[in-house]
Short mmCIF file of the C-alpha atoms (twelve columns), coordinates in Angstrom:
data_MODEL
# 
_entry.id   MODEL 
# 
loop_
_atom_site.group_PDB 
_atom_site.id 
_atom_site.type_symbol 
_atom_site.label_atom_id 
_atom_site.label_alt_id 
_atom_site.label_comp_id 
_atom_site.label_asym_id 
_atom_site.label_seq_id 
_atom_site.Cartn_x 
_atom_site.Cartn_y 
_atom_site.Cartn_z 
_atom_site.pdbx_PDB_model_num 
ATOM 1   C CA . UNK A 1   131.090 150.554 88.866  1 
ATOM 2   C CA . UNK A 2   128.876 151.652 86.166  1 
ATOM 3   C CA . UNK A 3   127.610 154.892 88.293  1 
ATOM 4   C CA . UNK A 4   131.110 155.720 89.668  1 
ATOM 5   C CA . UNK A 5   131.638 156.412 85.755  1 
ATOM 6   C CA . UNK A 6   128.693 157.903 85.559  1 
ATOM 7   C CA . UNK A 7   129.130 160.303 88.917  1 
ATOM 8   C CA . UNK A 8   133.086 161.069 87.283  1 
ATOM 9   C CA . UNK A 9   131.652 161.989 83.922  1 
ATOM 10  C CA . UNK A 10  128.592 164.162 85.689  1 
ATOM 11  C CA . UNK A 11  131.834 165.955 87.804  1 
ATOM 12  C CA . UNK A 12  133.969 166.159 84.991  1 
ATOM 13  C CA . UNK A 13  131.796 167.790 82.558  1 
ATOM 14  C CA . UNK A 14  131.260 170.998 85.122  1 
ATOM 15  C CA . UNK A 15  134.946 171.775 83.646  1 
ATOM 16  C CA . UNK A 16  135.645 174.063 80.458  1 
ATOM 17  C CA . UNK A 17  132.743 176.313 81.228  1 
ATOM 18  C CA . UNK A 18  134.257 178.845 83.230  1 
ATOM 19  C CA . UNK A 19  137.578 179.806 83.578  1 
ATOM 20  C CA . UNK A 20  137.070 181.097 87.249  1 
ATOM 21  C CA . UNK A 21  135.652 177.513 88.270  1 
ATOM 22  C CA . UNK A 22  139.065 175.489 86.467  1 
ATOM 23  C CA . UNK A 23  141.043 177.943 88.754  1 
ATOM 24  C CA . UNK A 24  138.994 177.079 91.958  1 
ATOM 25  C CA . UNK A 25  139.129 173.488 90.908  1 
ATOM 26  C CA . UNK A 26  143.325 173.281 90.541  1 
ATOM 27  C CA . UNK A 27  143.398 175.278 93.690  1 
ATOM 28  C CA . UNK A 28  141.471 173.239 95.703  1 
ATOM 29  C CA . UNK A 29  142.482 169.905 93.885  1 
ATOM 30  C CA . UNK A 30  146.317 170.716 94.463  1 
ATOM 31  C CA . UNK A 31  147.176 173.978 96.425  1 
ATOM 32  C CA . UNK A 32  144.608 173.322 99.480  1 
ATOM 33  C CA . UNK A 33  146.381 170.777 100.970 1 
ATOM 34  C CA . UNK A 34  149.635 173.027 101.473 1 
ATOM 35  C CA . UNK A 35  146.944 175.371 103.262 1 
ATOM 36  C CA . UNK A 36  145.549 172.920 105.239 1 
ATOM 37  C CA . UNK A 37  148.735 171.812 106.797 1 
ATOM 38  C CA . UNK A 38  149.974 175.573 107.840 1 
ATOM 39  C CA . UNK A 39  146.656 176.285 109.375 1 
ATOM 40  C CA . UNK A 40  146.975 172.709 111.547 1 
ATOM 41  C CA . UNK A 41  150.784 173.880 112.726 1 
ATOM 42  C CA . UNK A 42  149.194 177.286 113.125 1 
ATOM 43  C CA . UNK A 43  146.161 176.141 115.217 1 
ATOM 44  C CA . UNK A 44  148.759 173.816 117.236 1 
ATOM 45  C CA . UNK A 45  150.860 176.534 118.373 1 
ATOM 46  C CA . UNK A 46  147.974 178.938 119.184 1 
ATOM 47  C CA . UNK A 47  145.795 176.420 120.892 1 
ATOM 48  C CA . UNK A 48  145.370 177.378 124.506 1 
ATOM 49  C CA . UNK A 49  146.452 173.491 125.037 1 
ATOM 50  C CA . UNK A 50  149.174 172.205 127.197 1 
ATOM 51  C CA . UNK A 51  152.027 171.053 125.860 1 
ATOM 52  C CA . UNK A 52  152.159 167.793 126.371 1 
ATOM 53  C CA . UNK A 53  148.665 168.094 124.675 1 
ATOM 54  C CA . UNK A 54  149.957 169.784 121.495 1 
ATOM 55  C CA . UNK A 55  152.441 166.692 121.643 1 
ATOM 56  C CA . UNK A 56  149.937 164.231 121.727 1 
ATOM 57  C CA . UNK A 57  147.466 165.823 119.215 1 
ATOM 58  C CA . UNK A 58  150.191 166.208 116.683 1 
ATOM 59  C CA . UNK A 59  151.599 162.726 117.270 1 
ATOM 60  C CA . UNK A 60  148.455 161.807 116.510 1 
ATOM 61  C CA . UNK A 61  147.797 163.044 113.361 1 
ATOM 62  C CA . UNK A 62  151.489 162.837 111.922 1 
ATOM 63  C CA . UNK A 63  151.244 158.886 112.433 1 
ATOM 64  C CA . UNK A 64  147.523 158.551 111.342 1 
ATOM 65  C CA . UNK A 65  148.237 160.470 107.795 1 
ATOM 66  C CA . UNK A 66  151.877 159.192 107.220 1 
ATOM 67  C CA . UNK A 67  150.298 155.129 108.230 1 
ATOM 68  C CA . UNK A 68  147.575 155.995 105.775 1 
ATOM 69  C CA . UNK A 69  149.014 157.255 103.297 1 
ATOM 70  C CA . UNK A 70  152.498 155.922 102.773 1 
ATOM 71  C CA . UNK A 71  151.635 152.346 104.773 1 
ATOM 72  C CA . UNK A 72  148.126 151.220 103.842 1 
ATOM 73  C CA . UNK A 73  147.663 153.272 100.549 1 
ATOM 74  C CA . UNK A 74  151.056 152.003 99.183  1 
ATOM 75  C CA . UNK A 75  150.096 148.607 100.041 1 
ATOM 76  C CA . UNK A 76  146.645 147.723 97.807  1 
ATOM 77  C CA . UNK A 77  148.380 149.923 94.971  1 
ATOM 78  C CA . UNK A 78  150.860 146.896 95.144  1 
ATOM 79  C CA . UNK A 79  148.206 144.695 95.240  1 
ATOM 80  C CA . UNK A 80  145.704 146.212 92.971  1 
ATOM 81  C CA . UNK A 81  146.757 148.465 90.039  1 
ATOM 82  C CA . UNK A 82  144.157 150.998 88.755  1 
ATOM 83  C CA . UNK A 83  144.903 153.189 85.838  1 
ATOM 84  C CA . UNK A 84  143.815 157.191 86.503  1 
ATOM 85  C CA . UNK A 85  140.664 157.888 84.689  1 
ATOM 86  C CA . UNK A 86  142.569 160.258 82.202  1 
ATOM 87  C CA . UNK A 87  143.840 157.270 80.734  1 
ATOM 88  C CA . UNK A 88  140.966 155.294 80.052  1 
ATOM 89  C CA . UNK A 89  138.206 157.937 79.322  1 
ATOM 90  C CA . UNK A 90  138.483 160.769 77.140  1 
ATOM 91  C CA . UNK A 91  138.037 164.130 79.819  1 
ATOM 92  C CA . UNK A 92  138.107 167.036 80.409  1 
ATOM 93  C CA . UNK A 93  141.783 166.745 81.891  1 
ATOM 94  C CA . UNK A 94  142.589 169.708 84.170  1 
ATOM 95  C CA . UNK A 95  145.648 167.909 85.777  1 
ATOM 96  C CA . UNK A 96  147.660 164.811 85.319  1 
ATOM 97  C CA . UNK A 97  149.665 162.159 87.401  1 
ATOM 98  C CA . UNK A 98  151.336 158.917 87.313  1 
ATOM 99  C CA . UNK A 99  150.470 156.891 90.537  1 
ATOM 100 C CA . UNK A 100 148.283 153.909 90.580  1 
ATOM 101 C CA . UNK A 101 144.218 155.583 90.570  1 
ATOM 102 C CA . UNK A 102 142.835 153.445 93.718  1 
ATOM 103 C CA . UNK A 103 142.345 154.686 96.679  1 
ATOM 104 C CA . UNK A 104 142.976 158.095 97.139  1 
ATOM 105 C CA . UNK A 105 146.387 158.929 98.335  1 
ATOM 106 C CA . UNK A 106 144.988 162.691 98.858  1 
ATOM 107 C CA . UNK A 107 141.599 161.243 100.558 1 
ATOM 108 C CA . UNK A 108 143.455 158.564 102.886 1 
ATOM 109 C CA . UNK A 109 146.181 161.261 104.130 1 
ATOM 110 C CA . UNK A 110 143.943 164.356 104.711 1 
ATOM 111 C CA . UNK A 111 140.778 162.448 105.930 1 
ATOM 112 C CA . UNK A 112 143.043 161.196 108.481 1 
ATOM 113 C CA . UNK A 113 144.278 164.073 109.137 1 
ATOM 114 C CA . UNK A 114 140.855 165.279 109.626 1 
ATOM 115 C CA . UNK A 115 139.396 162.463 111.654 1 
ATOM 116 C CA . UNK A 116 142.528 162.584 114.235 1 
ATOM 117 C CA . UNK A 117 141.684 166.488 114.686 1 
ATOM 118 C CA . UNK A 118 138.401 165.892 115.028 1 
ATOM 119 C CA . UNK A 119 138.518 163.231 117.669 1 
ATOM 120 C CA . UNK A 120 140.669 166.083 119.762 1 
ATOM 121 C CA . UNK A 121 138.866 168.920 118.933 1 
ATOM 122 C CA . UNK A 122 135.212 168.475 117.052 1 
ATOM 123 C CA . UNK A 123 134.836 171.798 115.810 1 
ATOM 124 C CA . UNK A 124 137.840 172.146 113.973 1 
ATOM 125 C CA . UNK A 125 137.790 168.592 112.738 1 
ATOM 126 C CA . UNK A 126 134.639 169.834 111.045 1 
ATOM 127 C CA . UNK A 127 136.309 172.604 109.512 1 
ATOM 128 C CA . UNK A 128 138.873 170.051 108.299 1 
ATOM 129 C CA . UNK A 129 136.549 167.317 107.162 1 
ATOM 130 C CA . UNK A 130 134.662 169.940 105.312 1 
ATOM 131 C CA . UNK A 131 138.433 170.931 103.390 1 
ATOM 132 C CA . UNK A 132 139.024 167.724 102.787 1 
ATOM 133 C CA . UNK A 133 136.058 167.209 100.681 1 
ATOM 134 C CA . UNK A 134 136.452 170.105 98.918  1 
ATOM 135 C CA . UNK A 135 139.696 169.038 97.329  1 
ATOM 136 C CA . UNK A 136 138.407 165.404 96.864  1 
ATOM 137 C CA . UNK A 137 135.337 165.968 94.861  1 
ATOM 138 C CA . UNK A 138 137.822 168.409 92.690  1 
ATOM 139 C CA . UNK A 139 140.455 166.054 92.167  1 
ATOM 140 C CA . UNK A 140 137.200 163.740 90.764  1 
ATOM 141 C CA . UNK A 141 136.167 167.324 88.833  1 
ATOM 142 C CA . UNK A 142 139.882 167.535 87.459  1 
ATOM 143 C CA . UNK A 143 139.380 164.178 86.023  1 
ATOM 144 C CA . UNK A 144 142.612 162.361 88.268  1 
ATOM 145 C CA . UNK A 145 140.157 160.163 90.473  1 
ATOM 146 C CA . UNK A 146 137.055 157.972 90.260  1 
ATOM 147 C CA . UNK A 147 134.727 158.513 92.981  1 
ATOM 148 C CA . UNK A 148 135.143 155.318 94.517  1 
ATOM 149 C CA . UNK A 149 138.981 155.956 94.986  1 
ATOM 150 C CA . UNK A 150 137.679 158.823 96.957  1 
ATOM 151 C CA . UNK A 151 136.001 157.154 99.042  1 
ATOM 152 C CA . UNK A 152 138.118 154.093 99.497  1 
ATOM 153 C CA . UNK A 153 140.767 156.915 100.702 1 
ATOM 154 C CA . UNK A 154 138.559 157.910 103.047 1 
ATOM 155 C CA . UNK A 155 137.624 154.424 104.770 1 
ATOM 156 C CA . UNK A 156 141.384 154.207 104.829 1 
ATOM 157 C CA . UNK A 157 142.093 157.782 106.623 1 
ATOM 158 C CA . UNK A 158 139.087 157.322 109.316 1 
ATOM 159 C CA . UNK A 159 139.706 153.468 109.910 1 
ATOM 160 C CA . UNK A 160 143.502 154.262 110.612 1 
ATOM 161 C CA . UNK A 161 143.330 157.564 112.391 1 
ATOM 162 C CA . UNK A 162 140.386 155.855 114.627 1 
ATOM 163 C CA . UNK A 163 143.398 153.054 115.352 1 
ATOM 164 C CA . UNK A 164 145.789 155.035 115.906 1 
ATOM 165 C CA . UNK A 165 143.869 157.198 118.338 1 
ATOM 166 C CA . UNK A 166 142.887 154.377 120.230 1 
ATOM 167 C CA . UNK A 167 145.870 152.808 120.578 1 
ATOM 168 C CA . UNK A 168 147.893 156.196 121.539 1 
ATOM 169 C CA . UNK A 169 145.048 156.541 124.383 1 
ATOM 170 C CA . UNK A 170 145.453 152.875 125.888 1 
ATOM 171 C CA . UNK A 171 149.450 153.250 125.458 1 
ATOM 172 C CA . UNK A 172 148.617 156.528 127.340 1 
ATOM 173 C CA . UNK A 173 146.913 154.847 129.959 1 
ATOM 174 C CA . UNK A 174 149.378 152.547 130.256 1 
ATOM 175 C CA . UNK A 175 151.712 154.602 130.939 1 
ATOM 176 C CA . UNK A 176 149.811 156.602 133.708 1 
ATOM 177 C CA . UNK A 177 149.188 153.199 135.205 1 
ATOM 178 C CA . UNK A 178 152.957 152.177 135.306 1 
ATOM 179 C CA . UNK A 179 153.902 155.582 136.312 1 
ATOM 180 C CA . UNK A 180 151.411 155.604 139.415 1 
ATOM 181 C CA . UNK A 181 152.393 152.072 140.277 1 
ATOM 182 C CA . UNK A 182 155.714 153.032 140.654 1 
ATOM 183 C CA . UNK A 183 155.131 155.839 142.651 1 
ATOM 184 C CA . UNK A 184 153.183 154.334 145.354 1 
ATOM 185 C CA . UNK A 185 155.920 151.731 145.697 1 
ATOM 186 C CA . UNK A 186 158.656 154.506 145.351 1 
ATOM 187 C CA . UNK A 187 157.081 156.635 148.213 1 
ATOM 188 C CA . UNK A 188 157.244 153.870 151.198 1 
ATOM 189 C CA . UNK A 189 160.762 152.812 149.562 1 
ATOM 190 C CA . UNK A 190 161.796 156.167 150.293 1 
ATOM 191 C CA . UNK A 191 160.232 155.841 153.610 1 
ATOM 192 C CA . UNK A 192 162.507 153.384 154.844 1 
ATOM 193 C CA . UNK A 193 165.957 154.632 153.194 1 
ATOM 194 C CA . UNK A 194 165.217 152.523 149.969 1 
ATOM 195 C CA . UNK A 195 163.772 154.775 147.439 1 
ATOM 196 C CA . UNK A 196 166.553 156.924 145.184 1 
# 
């Protein structure tokens, strides 16, 4: 506890020394995430993917970052209220809100965002994952997060977007399964005057 202080003070103090740096930090802290969702629906209609893929990939990631953020997020800030760090240290305040500190809704929502694009396609995920720390470590910079809320968001994002992946794919499968077991009874049906 004592070095998350310690690592949010270290980040905090970077602020007031250059005006160009606050700007980066405000963009990245609250502007990148707007970004970061055009350039996924962009990606997803100019992937050379099927359809059905595109379907699946944004399923995907939709229910991973709405379960994380909105399900699991909303559920230990029920459980476990912690003030933001602006109101319990004196900082260098670049931004403010209101919600409960701990974890991250910005770090559970985009990392699994990034982790469900990454288990489709690893070189974008990357480029995600990489965007998504960015604006992290400058919401800790703009004083609205500890570093451990970060990270708690981001156990949160990866554990539910690996979930939800997995259970999409054995649904999936399920599906193919049922859908090939009723086509190899359907075809002899239809043989003998049965089938539709």
């Amino acid at each position: 506890m004592v070095s998350d202080v310690k690592l949010l003070f270290f980040l905090n103090n970077l602020v007031g020394k250059s005006q160009i740096f606050d700007a980066l930090v405000v963009f990245f802290a609250s502007y990148l995430q707007y970004f970061l969702i055009v350039v996924f629906c962009l990606l997803l209609y100019f992937w050379a993917y099927t359809k059905r893929e595109k379907f699946y990939l944004f399923g995907i990631t939709v229910v991973s970052a709405i379960v994380a953020r909105f399900g699991i997020t909303e559920i230990i800030r029920f459980f476990y209220h912690r003030p933001r760090p602006f109101l319990v240290y004196q900082l260098n305040q670049l931004m403010s809100n209101n919600n409960w500190s701990f974890p991250s809704g910005h770090s559970a929502f985009f990392f699994a965002m990034a982790t469900a694009i990454y288990l489709y396609n690893k070189k974008w995920g990357i480029g995600f994952f990489i965007a998504t720390i960015l604006m992290n470590i400058s919401r800790v910079i703009a004083g609205v997060h500890y570093p451990s809320d970060i990270l708690g968001g981001m156990v949160v994002g990866v554990a539910v977007a690996c979930a939800v992946f997995y259970l999409f794919r054995t649904k999936l499968k399920h599906c193919k399964v049922g859908f090939s077991l009723l086509l190899s009874l359907w075809i002899p049906l239809r043989g003998v005057g049965i089938g539709f």
